[in-house]
Each structure stands twice: as structure tokens, then as C-alpha cells.
N, C-alpha and C positions, 0 to 999 in steps of 0.2 A: 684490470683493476678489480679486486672483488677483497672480501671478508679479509681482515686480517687475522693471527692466531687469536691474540688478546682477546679478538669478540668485537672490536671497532669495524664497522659498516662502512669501507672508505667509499665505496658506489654508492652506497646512500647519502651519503657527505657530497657526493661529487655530485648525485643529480639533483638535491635540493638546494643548492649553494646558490644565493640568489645573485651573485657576483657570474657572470661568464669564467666558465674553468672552459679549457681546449688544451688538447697536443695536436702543434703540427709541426712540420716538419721546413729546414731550410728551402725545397721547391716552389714552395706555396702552396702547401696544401696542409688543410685541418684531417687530422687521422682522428679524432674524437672531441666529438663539444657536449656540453650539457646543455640540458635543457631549457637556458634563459639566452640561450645565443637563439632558438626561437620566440621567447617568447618578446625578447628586444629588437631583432632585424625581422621578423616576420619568416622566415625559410623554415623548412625542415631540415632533420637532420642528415637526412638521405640528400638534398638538395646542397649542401653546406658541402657535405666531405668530396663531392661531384664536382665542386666549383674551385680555383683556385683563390686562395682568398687575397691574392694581390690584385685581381679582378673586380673585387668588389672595395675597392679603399678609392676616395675621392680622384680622381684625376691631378690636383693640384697636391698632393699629401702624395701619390705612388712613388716618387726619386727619393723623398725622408724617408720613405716605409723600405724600401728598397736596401739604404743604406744600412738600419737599425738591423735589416733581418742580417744584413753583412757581418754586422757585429755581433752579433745573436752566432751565427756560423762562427767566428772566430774565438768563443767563447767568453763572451762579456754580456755580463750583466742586462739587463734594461730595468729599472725602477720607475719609470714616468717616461713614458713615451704617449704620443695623443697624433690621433689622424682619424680620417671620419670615412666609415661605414654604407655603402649604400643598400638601405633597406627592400626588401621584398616590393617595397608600394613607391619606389624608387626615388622618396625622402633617404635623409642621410643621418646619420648617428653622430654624433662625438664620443669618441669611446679612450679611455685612459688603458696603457696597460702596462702590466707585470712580468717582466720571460726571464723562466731559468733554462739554458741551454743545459741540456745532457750529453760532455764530451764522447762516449762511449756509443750512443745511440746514433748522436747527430738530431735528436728532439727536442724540438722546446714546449716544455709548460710556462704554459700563461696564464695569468686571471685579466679581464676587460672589467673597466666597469662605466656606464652609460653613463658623462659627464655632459649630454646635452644642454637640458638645464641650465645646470651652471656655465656653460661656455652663453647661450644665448643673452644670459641676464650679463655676464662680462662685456658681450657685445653693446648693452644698451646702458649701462652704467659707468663713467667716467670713473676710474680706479685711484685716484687721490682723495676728491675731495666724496666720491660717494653718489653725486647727483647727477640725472639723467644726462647723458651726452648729446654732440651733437647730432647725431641721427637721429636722435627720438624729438629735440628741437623742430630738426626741419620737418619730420612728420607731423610731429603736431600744428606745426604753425600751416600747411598744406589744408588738413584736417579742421582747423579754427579758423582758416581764411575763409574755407567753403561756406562753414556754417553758419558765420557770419553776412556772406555775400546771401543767403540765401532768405536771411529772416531781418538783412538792411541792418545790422546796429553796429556799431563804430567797435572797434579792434586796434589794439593795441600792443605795443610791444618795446621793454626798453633793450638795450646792449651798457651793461654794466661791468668796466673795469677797474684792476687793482693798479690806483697811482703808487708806481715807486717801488713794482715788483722787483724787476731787474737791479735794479740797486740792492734792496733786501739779499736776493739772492748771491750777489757777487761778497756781500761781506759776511751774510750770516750763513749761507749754503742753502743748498737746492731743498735739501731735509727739511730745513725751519722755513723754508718757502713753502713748502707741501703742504706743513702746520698750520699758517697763518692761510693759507686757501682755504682749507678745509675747515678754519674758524670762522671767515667769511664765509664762507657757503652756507655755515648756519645760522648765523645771520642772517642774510638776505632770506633763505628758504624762510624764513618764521612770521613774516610778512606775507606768502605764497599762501593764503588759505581759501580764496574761492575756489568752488569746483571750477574744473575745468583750467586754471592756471597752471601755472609751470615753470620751473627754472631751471637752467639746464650748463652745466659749463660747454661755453662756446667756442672759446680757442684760446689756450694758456692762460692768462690771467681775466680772460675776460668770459661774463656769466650772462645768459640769455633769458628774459622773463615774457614770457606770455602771457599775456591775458585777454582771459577769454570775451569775446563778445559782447558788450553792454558798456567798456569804462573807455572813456576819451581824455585823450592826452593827460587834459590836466590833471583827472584824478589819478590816472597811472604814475603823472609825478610825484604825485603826493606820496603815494605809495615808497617811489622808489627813492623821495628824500628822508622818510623816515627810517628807513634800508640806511642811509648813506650815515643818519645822525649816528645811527647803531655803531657805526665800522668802526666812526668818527672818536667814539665814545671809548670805545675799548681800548685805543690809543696801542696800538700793534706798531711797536717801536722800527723807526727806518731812520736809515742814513741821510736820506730828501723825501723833501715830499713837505706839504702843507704842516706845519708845526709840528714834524719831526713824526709823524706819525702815516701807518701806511692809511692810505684814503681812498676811497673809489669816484669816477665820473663817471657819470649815465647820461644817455642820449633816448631820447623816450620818442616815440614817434605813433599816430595813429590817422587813422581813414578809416569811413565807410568802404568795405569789399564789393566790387562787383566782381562780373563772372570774366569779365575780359582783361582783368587788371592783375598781371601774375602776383603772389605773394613779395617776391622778392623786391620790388618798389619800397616797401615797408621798411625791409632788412637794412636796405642802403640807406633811407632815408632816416632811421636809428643809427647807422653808424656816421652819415654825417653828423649828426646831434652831441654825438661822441667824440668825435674829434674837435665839435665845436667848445664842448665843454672842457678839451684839453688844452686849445689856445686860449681859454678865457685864465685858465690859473687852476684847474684841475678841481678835486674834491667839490663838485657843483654839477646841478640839474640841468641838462638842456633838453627844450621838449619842442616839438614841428610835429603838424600837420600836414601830412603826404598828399600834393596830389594828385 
């Protein structure tokens, strides 16, 4: 690769290109990478073209990378392909990539580009409605139980769901269900303003609120009935449900944390609260003291 006639620098193009440019070849091997395939995986160059680079792709990703480079040999395309990298410091990449196979050669150019980042925040962000998932729930609630137990003040936490999803969903579709979550969700989040609180969707139509250390039951109610007036208000039209409108129950639950009292006692004892709130007639507060 060097100068073209015109006067265009494609080597210079190729080694500043902040995206990974490589040829390699159907074996597994890179015949030329530029210089952001080190400065992203840590290796040098001389290290890179030494290594097979099926060698270095996740364990759980090598049978898809396997496949793709199949079809890469057969000559087809790749526009968005993604599997992860293991770095020089033997962290791993999410890398996205680009191959045009060369029938004549048997080489494929690719471009990579380092989608870590954005793969990690996918992992922590519920992809409907937007708000933190259940993973970052359960660490935080881990994280807010300790801190809690540690400086003795009461903790709390509701499990708030949408009455009359499943109905919604069967007559107006899954789409206008996703809609009306993701209007709930902002709802309830606008109520979520101490440090240290949290709301987080928990599992389908139901949303997890933490709060942080200092508020006991009843004021956590309070909180999560003015949550419920709000839902109540908007009147997000359903099939059943409390005056024809979708509604949510909340199950509120709190305790003083000690060191020997797993978090999870809490969890349960919020979602009995929730269920109790679903036998009483749905769209209402139910709040207990864990103990």
C-alpha cells in the first residue's frame, strides 16, 4: 500500500485512521494492521501478525467468529459483526466489524471499531423504557444495604407494578406496551431525586425503587403514592384495570440493616407487600416492616 498516482497518501490514511484498518487473511492471520489495533488491544505490531487472531477473540464468541470468517471465505459480505477481543492486559474489547473479502486474493479488509462502551452501558441500561436494569438494582441494593447496616438507619425499598399490562398488551400490542412503560418510567423516576436513590426496571412490567438510607416505610410510601396519583392521572387507557385506566401497586417494605441479615429479606418482604396490594383491588399502597 503506498502513494497513489493522483498524489493521495493511502498509507497515510491507513496509519492515522482512528478506526482499526487490518488485512487478514481466511487462516487466521492479520497480514497488516494499523496502528489503533495497538493502541486499542495493547500488542504491537510484530506481536499481532505472530498471533493467530482466532486466538485471541473470547472463548464464548470463537464458533460465531469461526462461522462469519466462513462466510467471509465464501465471499459474502460482513457489515456488523461484534465479538470481543482479548487485550494485551488480558481484559477484553467489544469490537464491531466491517470485511470485504477479495475473491482473487483470498483477503479480507476490515475496519474494527471499539464498541466497548456502548456495549457495557447496554449491559446496565434496560433498552425500553431507558432506566437502570436489574443488575445495577441488585448492586446497588448489596451496596445501600451495607451502608446502611453500617451507620444503623432504616432502608427502604418499594417493587412497583403496572396493573393491567398484559391486557394492554393483548389488545393494543407489545409497541404501545413499550410506550406506556417508558411513560411510566418517567413518571415514577421524577419522584427519584435524593442522592443515592434509584429506580430501576425489575422484571416486565414491574420497577424497583431504592432508597437510600434515612427514609422508613411510611415516608417511602408516601413517596411511592404520589408515584401512583401521577400514573393514575394520566389515565393510560386499558381494557381492565381500576377505571379503565392502566394503574400501578406498590409493595414498600423497610428495616434497620444489620451485618448478618442478607439484603434479600427486604426484596421478599416488598414483594409480599405487592401481592398484597394486588388482592386488596390493585392501584394502592401496601407498606411492612421487615423483620
Amino acid at each position: 500500500m503506498g502513494a497513489a498516482q493522483d498524489g493521495y497518501d493511502l498509507e497515510k490514511f491507513f496509519n492515522f485512521a482512528v478506526d482499526m484498518l487490518c488485512i487478514a487473511d481466511t487462516k487466521g492471520f492479520f497480514r497488516k494492521v494499523n496502528p489503533s489495533f495497538e493502541r486499542v488491544l495493547g500488542y504491537d505490531t510484530d506481536e499481532l501478525l505472530a498471533t493467530s487472531y482466532l486466538d485471541l477473540v473470547h472463548p464464548e464468541d470463537r464458533e460465531q467468529t469461526l462461522a462469519e470468517v466462513g462466510k467471509l471465505a465464501g465471499g459474502q459480505l460482513t457489515l456488523a459483526f461484534e465479538n470481543r477481543f482479548r487485550c494485551k492486559d488480558g481484559s477484553y474489547k467489544y469490537l464491531s466489524w466491517a470485511s470485504f473479502p477479495e475473491e482473487k486474493t483470498g483477503l479480507l479488509y476490515a475496519v474494527a471499531r471499539d464498541i466497548t462502551e456502548r456495549k457495557l452501558r447496554e449491559d446496565r441500561v434496560d433498552g425500553i423504557t431507558g432506566a437502570p436494569n436489574r443488575r445495577v438494582f441488585d448492586e446497588r441494593l448489596q451496596d445501600e444495604w451495607r451502608r446502611a447496616a453500617r451507620i444503623k438507619l432504616p432502608f427502604s425499598i418499594a417493587l412497583i407494578d403496572v396493573d393491567g399490562l398484559r391486557a394492554f398488551n393483548d389488545v393494543h400490542g407489545h409497541l404501545e406496551g413499550d410506550k406506556s412503560l417508558r411513560r411510566i418510567a418517567g413518571l415514577l423516576g421524577a419522584h427519584v431525586r435524593r442522592a443515592g436513590d434509584l429506580i430501576a426496571r425489575y422484571d416486565g412490567g414491574t420497577f424497583g425503587v431504592l432508597f437510600a438510607g434515612g427514609l422508613e416505610a411510611g415516608d417511602a410510601a408516601r413517596v411511592c403514592e404520589r408515584m401512583r396519583l401521577d400514573v393514575h392521572a394520566v389515565n393510560l387507557v386499558c381494557v381492565s384495570g381500576v377505571d379503565g385506566r392502566l394503574t400501578v401497586s406498590c409493595g414498600v417494605s423497610s428495616r434497620v440493616p444489620t451485618a448478618d441479615v442478607p439484603a434479600l429479606g427486604l426484596v421478599e418482604a416488598a414483594a409480599g407487600a405487592l401481592a398484597a396490594a394486588k388482592r386488596q383491588g390493585k392501584n394502592r399502597i401496601v407498606e411492612v416492616v421487615a423483620g
